[in-house]
C-alpha positions as CSV (number, residue, x, y, z in Angstrom):
1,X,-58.0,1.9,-20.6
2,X,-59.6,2.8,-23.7
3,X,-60.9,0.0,-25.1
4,X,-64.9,0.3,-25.6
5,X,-64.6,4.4,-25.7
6,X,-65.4,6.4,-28.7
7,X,-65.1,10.0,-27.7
8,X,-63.8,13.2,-29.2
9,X,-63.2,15.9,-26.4
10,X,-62.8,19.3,-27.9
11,X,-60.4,21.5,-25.8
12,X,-60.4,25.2,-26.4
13,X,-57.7,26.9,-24.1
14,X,-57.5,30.5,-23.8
15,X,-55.0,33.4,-22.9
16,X,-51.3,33.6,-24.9
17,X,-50.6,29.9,-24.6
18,X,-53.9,29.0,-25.8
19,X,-55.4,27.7,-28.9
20,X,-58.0,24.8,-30.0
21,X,-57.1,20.5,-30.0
22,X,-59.0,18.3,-30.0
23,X,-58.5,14.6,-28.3
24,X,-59.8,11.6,-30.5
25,X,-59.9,8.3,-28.9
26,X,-61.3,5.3,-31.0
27,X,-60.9,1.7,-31.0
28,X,-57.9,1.9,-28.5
29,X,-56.2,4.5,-29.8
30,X,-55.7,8.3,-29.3
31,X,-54.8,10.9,-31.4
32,X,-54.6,14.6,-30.8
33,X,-55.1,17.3,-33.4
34,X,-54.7,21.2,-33.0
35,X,-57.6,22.9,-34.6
36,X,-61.4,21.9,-34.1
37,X,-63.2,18.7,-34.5
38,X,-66.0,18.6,-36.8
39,X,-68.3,17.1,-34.0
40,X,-66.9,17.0,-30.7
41,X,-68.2,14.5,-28.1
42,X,-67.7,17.2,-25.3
43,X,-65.9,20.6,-25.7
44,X,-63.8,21.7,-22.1
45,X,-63.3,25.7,-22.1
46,X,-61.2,27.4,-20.0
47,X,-58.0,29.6,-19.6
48,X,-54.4,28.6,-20.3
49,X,-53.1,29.0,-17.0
50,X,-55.7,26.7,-15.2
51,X,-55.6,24.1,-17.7
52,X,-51.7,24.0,-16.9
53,X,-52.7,23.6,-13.3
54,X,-55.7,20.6,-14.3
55,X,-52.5,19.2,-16.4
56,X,-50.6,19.2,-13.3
57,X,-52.8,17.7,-10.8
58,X,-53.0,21.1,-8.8
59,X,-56.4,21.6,-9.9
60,X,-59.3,19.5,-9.3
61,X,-61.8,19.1,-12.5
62,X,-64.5,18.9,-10.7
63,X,-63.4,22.1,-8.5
64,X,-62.9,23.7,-11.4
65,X,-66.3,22.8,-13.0
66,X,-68.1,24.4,-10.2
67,X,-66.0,27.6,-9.4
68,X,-66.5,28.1,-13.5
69,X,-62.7,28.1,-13.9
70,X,-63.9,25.0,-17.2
71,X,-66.9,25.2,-18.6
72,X,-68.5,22.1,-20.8
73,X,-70.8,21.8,-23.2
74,X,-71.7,18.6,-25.1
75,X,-72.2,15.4,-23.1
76,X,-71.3,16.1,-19.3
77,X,-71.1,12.4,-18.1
78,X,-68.4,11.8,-21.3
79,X,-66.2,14.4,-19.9
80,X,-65.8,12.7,-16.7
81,X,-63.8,10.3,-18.5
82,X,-60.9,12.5,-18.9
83,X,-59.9,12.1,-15.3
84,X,-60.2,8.5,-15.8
85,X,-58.3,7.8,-19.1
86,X,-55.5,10.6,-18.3
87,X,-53.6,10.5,-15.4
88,X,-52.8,14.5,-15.2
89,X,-49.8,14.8,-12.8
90,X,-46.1,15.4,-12.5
């Protein structure tokens, strides 16, 4: 649920099926924009074909995180709300 959460997560995927969007969620609602936010909450980097595998549930955020397959930079604790607000499998 997203009621109570005001975040903007800034995604920038890289490799041929990459590109910049950023997720907005605000007063219960999400919206997702390509392009870049003007001041992201948290900003997720990583390549095209892990972020397909994070998408799919094959790869473990956190795992991830610490192998340096998605790095983070803005508010850490914030981006542990993806996992939470997105169920990412198939």
């Amino acid at each position: 649920r997203s009621e109570g959460v005001e975040v903007i997560f800034q995604f920038t995927i890289a490799g041929p099926g990459g590109g910049d969007w950023f997720v907005e969620i605000k007063d219960g609602a999400c919206k997702v924009e390509e392009g870049s936010a003007d001041k992201p909450t948290t900003t997720i980097k990583m390549a095209d074909d892990d972020f397909v595998q994070l998408i799919l549930g094959r790869l473990d955020g956190m795992q991830a995180f610490s192998s340096g397959k998605l790095k983070v930079e803005g508010d850490m604790m914030k981006s542990q709300l993806i996992a939470k607000l997105f169920k990412f499998r198939v």
